[in-house]
C-alpha positions as a Markdown table, in Angstrom:
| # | Residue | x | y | z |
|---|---|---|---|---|
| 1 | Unk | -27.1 | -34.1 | 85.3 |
| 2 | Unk | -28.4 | -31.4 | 87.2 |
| 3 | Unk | -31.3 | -31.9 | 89.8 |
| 4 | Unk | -33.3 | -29.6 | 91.8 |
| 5 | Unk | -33.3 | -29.5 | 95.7 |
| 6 | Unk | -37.6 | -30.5 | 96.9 |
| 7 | Unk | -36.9 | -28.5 | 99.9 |
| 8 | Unk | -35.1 | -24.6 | 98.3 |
| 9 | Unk | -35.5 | -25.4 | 94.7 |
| 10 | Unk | -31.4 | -25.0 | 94.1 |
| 11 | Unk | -30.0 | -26.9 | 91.0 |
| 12 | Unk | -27.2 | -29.1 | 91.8 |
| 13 | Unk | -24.9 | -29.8 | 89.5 |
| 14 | Unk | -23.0 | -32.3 | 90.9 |
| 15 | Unk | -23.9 | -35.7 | 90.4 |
| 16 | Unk | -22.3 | -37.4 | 93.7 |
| 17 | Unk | -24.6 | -34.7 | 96.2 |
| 18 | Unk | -26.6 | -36.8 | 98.2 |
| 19 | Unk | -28.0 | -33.4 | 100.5 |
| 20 | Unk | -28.4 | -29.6 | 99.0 |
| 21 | Unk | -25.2 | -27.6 | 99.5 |
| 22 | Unk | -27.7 | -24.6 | 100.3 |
| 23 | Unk | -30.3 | -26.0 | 102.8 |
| 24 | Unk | -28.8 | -29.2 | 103.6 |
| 25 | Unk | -31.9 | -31.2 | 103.5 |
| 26 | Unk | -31.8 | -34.5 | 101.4 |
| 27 | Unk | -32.3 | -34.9 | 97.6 |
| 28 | Unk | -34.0 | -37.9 | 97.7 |
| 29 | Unk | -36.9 | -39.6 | 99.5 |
| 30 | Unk | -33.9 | -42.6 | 100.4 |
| 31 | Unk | -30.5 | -41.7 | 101.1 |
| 32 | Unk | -29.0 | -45.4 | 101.4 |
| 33 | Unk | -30.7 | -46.4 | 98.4 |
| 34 | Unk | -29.7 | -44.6 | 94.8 |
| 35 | Unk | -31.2 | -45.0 | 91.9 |
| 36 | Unk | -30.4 | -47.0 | 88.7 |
| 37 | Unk | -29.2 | -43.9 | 86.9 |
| 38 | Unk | -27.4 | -42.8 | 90.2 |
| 39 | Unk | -25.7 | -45.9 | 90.1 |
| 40 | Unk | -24.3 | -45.4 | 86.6 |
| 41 | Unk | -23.1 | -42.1 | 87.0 |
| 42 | Unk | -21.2 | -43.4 | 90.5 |
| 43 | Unk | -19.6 | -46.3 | 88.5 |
| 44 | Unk | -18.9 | -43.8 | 86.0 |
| 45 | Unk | -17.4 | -41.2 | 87.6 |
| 46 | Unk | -15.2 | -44.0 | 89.8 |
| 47 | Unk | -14.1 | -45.6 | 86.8 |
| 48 | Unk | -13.0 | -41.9 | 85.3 |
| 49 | Unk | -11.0 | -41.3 | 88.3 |
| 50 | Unk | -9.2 | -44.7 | 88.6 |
| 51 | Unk | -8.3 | -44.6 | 85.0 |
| 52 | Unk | -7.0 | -41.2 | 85.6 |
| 53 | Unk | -4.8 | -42.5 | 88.1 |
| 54 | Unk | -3.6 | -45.4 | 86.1 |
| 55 | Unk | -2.9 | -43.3 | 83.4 |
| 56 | Unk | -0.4 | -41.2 | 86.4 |
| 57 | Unk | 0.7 | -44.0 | 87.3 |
| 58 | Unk | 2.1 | -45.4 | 84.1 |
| 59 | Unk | 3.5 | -41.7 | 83.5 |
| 60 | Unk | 5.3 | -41.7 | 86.2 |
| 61 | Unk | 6.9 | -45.0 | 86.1 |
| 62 | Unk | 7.7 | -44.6 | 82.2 |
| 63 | Unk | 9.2 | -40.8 | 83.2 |
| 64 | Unk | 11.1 | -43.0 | 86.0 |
| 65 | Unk | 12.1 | -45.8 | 83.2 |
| 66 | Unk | 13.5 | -43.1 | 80.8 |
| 67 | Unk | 15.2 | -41.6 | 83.2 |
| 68 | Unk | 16.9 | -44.6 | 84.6 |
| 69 | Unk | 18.3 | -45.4 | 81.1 |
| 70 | Unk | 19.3 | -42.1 | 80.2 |
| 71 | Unk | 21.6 | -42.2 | 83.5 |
| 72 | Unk | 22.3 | -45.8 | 82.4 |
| 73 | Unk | 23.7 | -44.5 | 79.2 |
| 74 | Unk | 25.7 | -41.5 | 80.4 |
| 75 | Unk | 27.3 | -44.2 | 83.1 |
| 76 | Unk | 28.0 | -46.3 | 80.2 |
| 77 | Unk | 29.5 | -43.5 | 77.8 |
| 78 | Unk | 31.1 | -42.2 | 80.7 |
| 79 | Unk | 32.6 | -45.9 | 81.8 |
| 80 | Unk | 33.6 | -46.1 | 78.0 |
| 81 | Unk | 35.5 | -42.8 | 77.0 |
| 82 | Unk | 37.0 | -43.7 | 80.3 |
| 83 | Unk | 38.9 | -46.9 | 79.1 |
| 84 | Unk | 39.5 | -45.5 | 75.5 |
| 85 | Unk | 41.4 | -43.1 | 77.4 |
| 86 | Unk | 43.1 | -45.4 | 79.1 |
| 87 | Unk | 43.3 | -47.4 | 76.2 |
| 88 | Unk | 45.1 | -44.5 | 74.3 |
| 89 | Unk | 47.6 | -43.2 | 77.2 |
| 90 | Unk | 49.1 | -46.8 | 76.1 |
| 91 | Unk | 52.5 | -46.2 | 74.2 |
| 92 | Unk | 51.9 | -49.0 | 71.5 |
| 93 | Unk | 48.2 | -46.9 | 70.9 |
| 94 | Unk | 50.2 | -43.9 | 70.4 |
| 95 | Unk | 52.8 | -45.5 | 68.1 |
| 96 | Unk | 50.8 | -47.0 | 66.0 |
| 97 | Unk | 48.1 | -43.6 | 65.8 |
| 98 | Unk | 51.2 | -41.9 | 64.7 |
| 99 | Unk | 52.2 | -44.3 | 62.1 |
| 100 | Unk | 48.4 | -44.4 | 60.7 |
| 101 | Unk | 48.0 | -40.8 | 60.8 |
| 102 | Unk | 51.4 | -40.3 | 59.4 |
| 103 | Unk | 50.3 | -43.1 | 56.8 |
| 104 | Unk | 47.2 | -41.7 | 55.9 |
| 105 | Unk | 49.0 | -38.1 | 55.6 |
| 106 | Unk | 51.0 | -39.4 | 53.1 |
| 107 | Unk | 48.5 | -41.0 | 51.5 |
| 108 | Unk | 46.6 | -37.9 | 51.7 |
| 109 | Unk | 49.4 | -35.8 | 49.7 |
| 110 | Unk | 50.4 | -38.3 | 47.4 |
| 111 | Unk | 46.3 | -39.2 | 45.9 |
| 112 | Unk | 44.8 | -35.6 | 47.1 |
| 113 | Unk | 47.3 | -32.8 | 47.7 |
| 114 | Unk | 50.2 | -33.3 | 45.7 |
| 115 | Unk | 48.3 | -33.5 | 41.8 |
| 116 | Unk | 46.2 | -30.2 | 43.2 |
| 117 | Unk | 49.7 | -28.7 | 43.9 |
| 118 | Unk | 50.7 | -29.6 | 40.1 |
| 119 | Unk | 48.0 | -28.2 | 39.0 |
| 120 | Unk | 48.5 | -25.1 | 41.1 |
| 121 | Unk | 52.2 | -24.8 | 40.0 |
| 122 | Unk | 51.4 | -25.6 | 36.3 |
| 123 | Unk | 48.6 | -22.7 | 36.5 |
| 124 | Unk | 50.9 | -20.2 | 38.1 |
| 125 | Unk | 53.7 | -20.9 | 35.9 |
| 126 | Unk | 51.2 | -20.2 | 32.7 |
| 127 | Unk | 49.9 | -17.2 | 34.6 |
| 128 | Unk | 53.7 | -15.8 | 35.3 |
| 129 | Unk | 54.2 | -16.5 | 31.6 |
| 130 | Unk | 51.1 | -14.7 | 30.6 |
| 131 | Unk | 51.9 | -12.2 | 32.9 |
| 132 | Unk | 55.4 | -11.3 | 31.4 |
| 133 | Unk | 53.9 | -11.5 | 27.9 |
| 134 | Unk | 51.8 | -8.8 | 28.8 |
| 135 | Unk | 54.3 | -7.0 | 30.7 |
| 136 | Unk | 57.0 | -7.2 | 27.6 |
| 137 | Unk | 53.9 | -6.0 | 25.3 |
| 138 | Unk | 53.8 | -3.0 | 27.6 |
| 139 | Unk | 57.2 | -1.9 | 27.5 |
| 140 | Unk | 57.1 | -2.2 | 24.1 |
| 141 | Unk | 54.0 | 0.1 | 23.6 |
| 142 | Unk | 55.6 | 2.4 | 26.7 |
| 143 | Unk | 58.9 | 2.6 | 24.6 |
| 144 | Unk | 57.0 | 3.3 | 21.1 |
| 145 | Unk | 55.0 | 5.7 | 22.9 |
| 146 | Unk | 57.6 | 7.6 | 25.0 |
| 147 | Unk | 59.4 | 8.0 | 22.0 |
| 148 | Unk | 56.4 | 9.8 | 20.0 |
| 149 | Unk | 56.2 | 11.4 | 23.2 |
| 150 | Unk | 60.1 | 12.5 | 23.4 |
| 151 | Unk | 59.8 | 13.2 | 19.3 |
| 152 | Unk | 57.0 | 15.5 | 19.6 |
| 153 | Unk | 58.5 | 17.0 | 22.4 |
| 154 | Unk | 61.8 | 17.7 | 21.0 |
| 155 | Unk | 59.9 | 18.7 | 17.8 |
| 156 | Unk | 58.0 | 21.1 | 20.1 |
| 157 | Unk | 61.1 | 22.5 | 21.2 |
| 158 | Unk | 62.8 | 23.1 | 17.8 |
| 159 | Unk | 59.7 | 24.8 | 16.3 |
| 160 | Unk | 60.1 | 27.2 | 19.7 |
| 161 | Unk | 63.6 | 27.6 | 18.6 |
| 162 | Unk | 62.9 | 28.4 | 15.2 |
| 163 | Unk | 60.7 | 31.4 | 16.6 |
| 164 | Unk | 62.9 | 32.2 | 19.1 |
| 165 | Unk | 65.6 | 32.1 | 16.0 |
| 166 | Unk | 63.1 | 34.3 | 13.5 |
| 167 | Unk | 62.8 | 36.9 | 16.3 |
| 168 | Unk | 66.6 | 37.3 | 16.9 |
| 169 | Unk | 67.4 | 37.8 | 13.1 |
| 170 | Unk | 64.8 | 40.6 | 12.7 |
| 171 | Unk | 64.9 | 42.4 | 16.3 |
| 172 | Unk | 69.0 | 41.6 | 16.7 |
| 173 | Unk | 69.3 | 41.5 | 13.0 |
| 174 | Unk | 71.4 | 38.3 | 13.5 |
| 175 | Unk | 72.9 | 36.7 | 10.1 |
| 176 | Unk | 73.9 | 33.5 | 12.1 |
| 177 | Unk | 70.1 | 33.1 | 12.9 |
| 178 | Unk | 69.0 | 33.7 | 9.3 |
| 179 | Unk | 71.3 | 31.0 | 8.3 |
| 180 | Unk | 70.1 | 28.6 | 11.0 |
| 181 | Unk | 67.0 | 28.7 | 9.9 |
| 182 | Unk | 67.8 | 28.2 | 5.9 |
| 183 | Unk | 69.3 | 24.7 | 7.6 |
| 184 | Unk | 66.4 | 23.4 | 8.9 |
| 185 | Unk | 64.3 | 24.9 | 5.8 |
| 186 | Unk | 66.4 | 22.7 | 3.9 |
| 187 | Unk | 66.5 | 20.0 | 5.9 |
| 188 | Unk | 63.9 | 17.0 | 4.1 |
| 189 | Unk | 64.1 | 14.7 | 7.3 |
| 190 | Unk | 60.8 | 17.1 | 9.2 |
| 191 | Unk | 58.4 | 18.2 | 6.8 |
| 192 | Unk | 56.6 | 20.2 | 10.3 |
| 193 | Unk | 59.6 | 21.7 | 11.2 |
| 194 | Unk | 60.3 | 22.8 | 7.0 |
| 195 | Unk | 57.4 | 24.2 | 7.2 |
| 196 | Unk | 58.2 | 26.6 | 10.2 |
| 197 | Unk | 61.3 | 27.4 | 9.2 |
| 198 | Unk | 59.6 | 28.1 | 6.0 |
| 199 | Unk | 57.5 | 30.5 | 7.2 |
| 200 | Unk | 59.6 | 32.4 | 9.7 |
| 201 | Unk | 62.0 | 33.0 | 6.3 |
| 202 | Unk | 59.2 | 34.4 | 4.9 |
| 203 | Unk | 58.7 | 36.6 | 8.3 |
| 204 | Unk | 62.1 | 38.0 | 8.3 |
| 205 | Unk | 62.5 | 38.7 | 4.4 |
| 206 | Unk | 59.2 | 41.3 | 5.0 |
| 207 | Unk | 60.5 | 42.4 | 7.9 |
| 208 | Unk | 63.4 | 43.7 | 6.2 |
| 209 | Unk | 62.3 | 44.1 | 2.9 |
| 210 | Unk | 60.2 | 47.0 | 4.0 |
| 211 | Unk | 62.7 | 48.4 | 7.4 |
| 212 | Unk | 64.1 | 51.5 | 7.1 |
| 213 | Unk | 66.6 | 51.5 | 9.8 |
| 214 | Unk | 69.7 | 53.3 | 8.7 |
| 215 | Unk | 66.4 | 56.0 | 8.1 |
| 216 | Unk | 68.3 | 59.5 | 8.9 |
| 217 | Unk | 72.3 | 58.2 | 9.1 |
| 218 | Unk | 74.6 | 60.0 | 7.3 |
| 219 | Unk | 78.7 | 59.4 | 7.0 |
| 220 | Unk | 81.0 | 62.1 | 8.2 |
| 221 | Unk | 84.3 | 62.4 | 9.3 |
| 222 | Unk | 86.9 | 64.7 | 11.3 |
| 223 | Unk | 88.7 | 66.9 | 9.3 |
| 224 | Unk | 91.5 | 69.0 | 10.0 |
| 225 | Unk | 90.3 | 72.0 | 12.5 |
| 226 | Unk | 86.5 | 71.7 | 12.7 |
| 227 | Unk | 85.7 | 70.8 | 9.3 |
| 228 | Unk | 84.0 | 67.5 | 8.8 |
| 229 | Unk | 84.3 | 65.9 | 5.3 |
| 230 | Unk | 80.5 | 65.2 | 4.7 |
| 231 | Unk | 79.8 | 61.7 | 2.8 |
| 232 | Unk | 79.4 | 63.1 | -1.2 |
| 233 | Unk | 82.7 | 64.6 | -0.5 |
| 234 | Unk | 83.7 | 60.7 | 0.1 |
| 235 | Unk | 85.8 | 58.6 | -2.9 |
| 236 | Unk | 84.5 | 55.5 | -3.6 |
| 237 | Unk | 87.6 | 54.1 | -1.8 |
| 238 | Unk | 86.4 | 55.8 | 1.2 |
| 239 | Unk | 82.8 | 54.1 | 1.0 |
| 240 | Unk | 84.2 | 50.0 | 0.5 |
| 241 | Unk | 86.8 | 51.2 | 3.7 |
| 242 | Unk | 83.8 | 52.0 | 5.4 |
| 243 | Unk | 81.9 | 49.0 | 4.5 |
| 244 | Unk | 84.1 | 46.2 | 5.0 |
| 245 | Unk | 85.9 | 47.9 | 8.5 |
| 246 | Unk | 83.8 | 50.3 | 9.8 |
| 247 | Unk | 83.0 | 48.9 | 13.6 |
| 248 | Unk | 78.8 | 50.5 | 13.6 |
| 249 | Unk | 76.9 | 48.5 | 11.5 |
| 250 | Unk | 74.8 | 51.4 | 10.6 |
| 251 | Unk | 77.7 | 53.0 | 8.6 |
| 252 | Unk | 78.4 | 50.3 | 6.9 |
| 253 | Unk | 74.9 | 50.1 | 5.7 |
| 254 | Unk | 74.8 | 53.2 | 4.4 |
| 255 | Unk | 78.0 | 53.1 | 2.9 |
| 256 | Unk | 76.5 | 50.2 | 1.1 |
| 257 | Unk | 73.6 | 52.0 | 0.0 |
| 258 | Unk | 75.7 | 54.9 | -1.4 |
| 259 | Unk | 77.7 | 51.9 | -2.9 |
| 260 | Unk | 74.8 | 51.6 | -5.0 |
| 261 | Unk | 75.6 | 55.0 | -6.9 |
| 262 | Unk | 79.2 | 54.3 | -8.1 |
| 263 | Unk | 79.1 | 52.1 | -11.2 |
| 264 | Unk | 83.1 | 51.3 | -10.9 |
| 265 | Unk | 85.4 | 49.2 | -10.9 |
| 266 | Unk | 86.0 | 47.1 | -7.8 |
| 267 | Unk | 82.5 | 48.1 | -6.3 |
| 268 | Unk | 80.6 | 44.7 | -7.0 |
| 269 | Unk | 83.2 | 42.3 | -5.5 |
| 270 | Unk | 83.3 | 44.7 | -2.7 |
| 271 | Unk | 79.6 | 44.4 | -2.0 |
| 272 | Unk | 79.9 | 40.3 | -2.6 |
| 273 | Unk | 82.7 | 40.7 | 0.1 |
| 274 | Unk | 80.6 | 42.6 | 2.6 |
| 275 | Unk | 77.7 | 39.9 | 1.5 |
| 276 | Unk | 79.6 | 37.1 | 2.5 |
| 277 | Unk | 81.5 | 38.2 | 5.9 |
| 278 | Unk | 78.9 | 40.9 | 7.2 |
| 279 | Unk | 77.2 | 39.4 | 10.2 |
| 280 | Unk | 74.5 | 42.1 | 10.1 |
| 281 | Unk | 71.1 | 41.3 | 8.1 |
| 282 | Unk | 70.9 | 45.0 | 7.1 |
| 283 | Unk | 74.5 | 45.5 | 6.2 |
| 284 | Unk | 73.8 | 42.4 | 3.9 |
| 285 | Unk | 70.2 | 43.4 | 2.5 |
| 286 | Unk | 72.0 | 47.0 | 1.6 |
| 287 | Unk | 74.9 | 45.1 | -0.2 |
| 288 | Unk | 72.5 | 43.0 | -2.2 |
| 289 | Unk | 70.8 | 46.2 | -3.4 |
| 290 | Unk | 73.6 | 47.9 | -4.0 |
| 291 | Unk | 75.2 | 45.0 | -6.7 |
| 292 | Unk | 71.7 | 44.2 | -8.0 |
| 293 | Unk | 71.9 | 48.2 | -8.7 |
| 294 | Unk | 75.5 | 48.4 | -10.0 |
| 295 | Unk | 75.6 | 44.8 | -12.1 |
| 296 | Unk | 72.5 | 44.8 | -13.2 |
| 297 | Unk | 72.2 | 41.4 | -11.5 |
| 298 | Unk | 68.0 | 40.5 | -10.0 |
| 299 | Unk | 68.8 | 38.0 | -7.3 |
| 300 | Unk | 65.7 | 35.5 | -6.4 |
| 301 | Unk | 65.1 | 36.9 | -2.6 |
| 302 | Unk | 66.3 | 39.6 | -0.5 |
| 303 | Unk | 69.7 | 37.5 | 0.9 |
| 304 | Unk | 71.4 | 35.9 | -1.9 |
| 305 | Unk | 75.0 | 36.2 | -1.9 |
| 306 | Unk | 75.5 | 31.9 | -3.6 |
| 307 | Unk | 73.1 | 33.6 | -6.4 |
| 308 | Unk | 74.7 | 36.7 | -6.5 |
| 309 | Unk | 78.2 | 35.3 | -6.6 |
| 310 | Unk | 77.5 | 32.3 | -9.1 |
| 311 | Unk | 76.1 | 35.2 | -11.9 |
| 312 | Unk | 78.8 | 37.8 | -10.8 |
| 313 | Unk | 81.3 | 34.1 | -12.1 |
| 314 | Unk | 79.7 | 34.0 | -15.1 |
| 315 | Unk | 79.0 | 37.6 | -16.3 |
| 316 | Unk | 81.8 | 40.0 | -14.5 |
| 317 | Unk | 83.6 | 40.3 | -17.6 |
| 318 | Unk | 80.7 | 41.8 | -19.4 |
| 319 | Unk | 80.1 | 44.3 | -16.5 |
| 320 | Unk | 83.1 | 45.4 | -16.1 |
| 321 | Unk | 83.5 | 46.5 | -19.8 |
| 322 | Unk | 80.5 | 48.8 | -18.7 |
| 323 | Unk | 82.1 | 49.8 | -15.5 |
| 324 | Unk | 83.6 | 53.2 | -15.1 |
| 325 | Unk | 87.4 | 53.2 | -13.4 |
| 326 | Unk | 87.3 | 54.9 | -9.8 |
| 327 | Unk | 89.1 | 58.5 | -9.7 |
């Protein structure tokens, strides 16, 4: 409660001020005596204080209580893990920890471990199963496939060959080329490869069908001094010598064509000879011109010496009654 000093007029605020903390002079008429209300705030304010320190009081001792069993117990843990210790450095403790762990280890294995291993093994062994069933469907599909792979591939490689063979009978005028590729024209087992082979025929018939490489040659020969015996002055002995022996094949073709001038006897199984022996594609195209021109014969294609010799079997008698005997 604040009161006001009679003498300065300062508030006090403090209850317990028997004299003004500014003038010193007394707040009251009688110091020794207080008032009722004086009284209650003294009892009051003791009874504060004292209950205060009661209330520090019983802190402190339950703070020294707490701590006294909290020592108490770590004596007592301390005293305790101290004989188990003790208890366990024993040899029988040992023993018979060894013979319950190793009890309970077994135990362990046989109820826990060992069915979890079973199950391990039994899913491993499926897996590995699984796992070479997968890996024999792979080599299977690797084997089917490398072997499209290795078809195609050696399929490739033939249809390059059968170029490679269509260029060499037309720019090397190769019979052994021509006739490789009538083998794989007539060969039913690759209808991709017929085909080709097909079509490079085709390729190399135009190609000679309209050539015109023996374009210019003429036949001639050494005569006695300087003469030269020019080729209309040659028998039609002279012309098969030069076809079937002559060593330049562009004599030979051009005795062939000249071939086809001499309706006589022994000409047409000449020109089949040359036909059927005569390496050289124009050699042969000349000689099939040259019997279709002398016989009368009209073979199906531009090489046809089984043709020509089959009709030649069957209708040389009649011919030759037409045919004139050489001179």
């Amino acid at each position: 409660m604040t009161r006001i000093c009679p003498n300065c007029g300062y508030k006090v605020e403090n209850d317990l001020l028997l004299a003004c903390p500014e003038c010193n002079k007394l707040l009251g008429d009688d110091p020794g005596r207080l008032s009722r209300e004086e009284e209650q705030r003294v009892i009051k304010g003791l009874k504060r204080n004292i209950l205060r320190d009661m209330l520090f009081l019983a802190g402190a001792l339950a703070l020294i209580t707490i701590l006294s069993l909290w020592g108490i117990k770590e004596g007592l843990e301390r005293i305790t893990l101290k004989r188990i210790d003790e208890q366990f450095e024993q040899p029988g403790i040992q023993t018979l920890l060894e013979d319950v762990a190793r009890t309970k280890t077994k135990d362990l294995m046989q109820r826990q471990i060992d069915p979890e291993l079973k199950r391990l093994r039994k899913e491993l062994s499926e897996q590995v199963a699984q796992f070479e069933k997968f890996q024999a469907m792979m080599r299977e599909r690797l084997q089917k496939s490398y072997k499209v792979i290795s078809n195609e591939g050696l399929r490739f490689q033939k249809r390059g060959s059968i170029f490679e063979l269509g260029d060499d009978a037309i720019s090397h005028m190769s019979r052994s080329a021509y006739e490789e590729l009538l083998e794989i024209l007539n060969d039913p087992r690759d209808a991709s490869l017929q085909l080709a082979a097909k079509s490079e025929v085709t390729r190399v018939n135009h190609a000679f069908m309209n050539s015109a490489r023996i374009a210019g040659v003429t036949l001639s020969v050494q005569g006695t001094g300087d003469t030269n015996i020019e080729e209309s002055d040659f028998t039609t002995r002279d012309l098969i010598d030069f076809l079937i022996d002559d060593p330049d094949w562009r004599f030979r073709a051009r005795s062939a064509q000249l071939l086809a001038e001499k309706k006589e006897l022994g000409v047409p199984e000449a020109l089949l000879d040359a036909m059927k022996d005569d390496e050289n594609l124009e050699v042969f195209k000349h000689a099939v011109r040259a019997f279709e021109a002398v016989t009368g014969c009209r073979g199906p294609d531009i090489f046809e010496y089984e043709y020509c010799s089959e009709w030649w079997e069957t209708n040389s008698e009649t011919v030759n009654e037409k045919l004139e005997t050489p001179e």
